[in-house]
MOPAC internal coordinates of N, CA, C and O (Angstrom, degrees):
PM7 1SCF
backbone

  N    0.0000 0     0.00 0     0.00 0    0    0    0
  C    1.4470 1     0.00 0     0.00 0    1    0    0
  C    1.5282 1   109.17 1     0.00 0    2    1    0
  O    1.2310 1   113.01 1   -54.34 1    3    2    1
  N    1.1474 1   130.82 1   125.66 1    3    2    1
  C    1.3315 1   147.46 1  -172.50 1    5    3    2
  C    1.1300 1   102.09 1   -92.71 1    6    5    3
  O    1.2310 1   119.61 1   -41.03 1    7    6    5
  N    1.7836 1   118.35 1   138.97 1    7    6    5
  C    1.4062 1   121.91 1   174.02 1    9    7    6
  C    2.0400 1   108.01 1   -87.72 1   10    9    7
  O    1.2310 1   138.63 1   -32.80 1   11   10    9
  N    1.1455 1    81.49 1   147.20 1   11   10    9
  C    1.7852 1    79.23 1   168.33 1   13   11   10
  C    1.0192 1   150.27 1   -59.84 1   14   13   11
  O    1.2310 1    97.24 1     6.14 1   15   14   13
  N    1.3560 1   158.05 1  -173.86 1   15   14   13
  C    1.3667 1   142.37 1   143.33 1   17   15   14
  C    2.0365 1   118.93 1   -50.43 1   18   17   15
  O    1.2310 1   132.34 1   121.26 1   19   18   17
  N    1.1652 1    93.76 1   -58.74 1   19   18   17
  C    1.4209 1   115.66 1  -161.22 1   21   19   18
  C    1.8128 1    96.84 1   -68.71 1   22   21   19
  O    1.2310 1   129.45 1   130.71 1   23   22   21
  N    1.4522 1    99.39 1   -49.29 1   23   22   21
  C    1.9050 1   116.77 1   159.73 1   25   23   22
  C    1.6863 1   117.46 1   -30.73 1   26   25   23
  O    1.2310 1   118.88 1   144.08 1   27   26   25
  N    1.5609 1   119.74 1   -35.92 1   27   26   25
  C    1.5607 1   127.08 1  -140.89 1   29   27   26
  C    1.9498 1    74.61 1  -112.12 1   30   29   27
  O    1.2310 1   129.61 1   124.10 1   31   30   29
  N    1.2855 1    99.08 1   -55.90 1   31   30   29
  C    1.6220 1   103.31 1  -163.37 1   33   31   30
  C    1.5561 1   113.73 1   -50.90 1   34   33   31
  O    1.2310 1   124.31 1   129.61 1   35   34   33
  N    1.3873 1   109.33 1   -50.39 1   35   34   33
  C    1.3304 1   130.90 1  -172.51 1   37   35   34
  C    2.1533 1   101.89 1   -65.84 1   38   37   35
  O    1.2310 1   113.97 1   139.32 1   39   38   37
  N    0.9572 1   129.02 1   -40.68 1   39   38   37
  C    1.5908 1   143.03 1   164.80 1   41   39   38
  C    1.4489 1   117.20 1   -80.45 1   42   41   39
  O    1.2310 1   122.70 1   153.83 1   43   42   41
  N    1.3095 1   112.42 1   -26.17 1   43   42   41
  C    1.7747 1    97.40 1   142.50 1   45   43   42
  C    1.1057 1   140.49 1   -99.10 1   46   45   43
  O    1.2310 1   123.84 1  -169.91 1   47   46   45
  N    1.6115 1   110.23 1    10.09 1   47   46   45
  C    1.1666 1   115.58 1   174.97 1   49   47   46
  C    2.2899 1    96.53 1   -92.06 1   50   49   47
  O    1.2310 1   141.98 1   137.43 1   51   50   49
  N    1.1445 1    74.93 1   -42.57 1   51   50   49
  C    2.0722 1    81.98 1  -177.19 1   53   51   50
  C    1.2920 1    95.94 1   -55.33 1   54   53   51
  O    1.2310 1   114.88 1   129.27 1   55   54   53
  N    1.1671 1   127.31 1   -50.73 1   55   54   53
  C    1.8782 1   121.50 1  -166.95 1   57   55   54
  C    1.8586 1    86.46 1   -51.31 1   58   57   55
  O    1.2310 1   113.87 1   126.44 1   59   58   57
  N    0.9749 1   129.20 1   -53.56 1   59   58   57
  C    1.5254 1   121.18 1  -142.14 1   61   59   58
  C    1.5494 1   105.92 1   -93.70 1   62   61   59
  O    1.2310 1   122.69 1   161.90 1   63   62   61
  N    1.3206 1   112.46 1   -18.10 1   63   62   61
  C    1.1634 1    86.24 1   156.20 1   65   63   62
  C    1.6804 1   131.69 1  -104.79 1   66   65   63
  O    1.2310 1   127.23 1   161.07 1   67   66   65
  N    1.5877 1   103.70 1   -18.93 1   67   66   65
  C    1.3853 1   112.64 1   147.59 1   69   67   66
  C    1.9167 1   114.59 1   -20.18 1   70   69   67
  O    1.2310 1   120.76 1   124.21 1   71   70   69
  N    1.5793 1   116.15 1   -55.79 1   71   70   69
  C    1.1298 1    88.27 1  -176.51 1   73   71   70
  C    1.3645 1   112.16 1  -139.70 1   74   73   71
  O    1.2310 1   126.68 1  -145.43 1   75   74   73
  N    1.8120 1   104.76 1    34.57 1   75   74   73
  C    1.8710 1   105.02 1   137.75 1   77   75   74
  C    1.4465 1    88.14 1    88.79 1   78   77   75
  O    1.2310 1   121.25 1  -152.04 1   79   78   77
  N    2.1431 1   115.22 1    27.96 1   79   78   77
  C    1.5686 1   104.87 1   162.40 1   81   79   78
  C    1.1121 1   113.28 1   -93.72 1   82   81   79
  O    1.2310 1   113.54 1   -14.72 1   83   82   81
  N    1.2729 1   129.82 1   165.28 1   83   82   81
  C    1.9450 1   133.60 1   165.47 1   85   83   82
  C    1.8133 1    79.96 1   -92.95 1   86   85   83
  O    1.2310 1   136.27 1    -3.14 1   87   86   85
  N    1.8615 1    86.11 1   176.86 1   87   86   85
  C    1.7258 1    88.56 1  -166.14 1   89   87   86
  C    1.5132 1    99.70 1   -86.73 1   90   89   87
  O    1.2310 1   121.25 1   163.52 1   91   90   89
  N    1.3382 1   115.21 1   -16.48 1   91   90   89
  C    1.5547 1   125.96 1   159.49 1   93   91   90
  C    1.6944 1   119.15 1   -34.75 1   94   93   91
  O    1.2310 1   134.18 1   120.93 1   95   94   93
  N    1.3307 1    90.18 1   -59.07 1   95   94   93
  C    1.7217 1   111.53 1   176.04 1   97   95   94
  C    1.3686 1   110.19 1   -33.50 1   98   97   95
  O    1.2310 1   132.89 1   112.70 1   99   98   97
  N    1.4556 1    92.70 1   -67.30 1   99   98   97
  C    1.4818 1   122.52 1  -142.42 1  101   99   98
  C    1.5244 1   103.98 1   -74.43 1  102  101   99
  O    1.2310 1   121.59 1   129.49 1  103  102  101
  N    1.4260 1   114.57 1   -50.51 1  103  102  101
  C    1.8120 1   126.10 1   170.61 1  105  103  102
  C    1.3234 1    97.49 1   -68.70 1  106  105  103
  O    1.2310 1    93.81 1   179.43 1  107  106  105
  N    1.7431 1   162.81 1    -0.57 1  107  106  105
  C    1.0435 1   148.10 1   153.00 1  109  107  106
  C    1.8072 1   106.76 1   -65.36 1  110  109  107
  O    1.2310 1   131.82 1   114.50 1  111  110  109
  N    1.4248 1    94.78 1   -65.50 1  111  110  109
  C    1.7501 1   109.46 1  -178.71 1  113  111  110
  C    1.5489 1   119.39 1   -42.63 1  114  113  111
  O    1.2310 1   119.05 1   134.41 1  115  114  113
  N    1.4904 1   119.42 1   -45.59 1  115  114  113
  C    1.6091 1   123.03 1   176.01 1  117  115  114
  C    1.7124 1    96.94 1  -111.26 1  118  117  115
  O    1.2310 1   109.46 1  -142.84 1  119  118  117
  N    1.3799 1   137.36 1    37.16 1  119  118  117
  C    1.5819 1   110.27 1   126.73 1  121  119  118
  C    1.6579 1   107.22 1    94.55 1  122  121  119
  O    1.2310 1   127.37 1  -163.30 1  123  122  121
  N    1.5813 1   103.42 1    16.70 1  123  122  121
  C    1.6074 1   118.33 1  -178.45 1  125  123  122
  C    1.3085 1   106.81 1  -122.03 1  126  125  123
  O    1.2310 1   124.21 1   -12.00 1  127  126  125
  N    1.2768 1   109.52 1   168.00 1  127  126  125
  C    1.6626 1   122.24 1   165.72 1  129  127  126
  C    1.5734 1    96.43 1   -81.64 1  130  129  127
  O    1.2310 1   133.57 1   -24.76 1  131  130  129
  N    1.6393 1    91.37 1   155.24 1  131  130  129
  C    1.7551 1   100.68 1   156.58 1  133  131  130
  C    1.3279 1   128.66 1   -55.68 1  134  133  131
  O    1.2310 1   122.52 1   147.69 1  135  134  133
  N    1.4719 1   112.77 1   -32.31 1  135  134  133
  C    1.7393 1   114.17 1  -176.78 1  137  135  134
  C    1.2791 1    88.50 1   -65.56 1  138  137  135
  O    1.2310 1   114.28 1   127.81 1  139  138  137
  N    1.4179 1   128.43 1   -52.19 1  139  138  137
  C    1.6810 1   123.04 1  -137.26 1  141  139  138
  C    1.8421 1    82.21 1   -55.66 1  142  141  139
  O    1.2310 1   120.13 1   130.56 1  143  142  141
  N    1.1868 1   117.36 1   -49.44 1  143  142  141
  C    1.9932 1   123.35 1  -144.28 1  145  143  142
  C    1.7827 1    92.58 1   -81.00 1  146  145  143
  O    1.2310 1   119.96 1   151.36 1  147  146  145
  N    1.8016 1   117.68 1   -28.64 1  147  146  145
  C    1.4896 1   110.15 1   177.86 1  149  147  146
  C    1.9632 1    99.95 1   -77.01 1  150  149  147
  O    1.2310 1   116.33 1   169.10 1  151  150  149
  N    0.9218 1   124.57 1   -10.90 1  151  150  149
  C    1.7047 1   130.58 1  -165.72 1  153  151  150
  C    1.6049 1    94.07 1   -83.26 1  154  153  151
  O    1.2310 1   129.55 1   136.13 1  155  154  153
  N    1.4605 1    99.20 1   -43.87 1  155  154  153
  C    1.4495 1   113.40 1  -151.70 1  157  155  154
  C    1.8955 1   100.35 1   -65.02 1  158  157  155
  O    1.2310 1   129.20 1   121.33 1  159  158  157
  N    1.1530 1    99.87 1   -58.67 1  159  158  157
  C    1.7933 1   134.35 1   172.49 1  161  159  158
  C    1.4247 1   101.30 1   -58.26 1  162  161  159
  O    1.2310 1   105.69 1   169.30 1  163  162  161
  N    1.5129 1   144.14 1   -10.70 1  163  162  161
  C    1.2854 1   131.62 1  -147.61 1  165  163  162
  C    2.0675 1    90.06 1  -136.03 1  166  165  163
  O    1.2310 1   127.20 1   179.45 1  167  166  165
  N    1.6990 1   103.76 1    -0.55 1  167  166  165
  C    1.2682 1   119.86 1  -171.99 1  169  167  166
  C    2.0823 1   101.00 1    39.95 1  170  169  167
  O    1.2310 1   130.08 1  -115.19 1  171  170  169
  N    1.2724 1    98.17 1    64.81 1  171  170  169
  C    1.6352 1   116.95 1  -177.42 1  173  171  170
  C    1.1672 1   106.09 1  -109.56 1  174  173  171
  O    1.2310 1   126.03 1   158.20 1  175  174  173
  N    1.6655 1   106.01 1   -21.80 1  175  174  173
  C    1.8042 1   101.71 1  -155.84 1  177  175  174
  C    1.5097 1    97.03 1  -176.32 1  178  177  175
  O    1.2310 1   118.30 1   -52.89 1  179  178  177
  N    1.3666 1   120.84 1   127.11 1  179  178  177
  C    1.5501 1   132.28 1  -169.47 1  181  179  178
  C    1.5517 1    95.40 1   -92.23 1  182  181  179
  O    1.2310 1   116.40 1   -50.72 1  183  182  181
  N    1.7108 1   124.44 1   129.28 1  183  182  181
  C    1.2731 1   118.09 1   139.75 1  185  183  182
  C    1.5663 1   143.61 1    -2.89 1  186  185  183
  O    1.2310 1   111.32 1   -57.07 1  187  186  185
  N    0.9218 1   133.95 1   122.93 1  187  186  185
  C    1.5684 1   106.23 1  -165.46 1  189  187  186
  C    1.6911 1    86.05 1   -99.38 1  190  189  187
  O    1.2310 1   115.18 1   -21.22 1  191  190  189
  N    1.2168 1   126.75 1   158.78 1  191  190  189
  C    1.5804 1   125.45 1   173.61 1  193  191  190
  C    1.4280 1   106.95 1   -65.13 1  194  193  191
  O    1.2310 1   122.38 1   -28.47 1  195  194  193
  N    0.8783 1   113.05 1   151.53 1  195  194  193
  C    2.1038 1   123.44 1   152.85 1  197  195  194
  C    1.4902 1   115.74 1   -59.95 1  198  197  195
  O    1.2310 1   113.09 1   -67.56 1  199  198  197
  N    1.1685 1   130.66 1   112.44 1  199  198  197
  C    1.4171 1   118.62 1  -154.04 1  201  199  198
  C    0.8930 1   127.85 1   135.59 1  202  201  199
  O    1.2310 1   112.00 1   133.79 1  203  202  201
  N    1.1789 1   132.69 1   -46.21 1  203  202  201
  C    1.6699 1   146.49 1  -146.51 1  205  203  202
  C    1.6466 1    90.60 1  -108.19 1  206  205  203
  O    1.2310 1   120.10 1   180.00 1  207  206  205

């Protein structure tokens, strides 16, 4: 079962504020740019998996 767009956006927005990151923060700590995590949050642009 595949998560959604709106699913991915809405759980990276909760992770970050769950624990008080800016999206600056948050794309430094896991190894992204800021656009990729504002794209991500803006349902612009899906995560790509780890893996692929």
């Amino acid at each position: 079962m595949a998560i959604q767009q709106p699913e991915v956006s809405h759980l990276i927005k909760e992770l970050r504020r769950r624990t008080g990151l800016t999206q600056q923060e948050l794309a430094r700590k896991i190894g992204v740019s800021f656009t990729s995590v504002n794209r991500w949050e803006k349902q612009k642009q899906m995560p790509i998996p780890l893996g692929l």
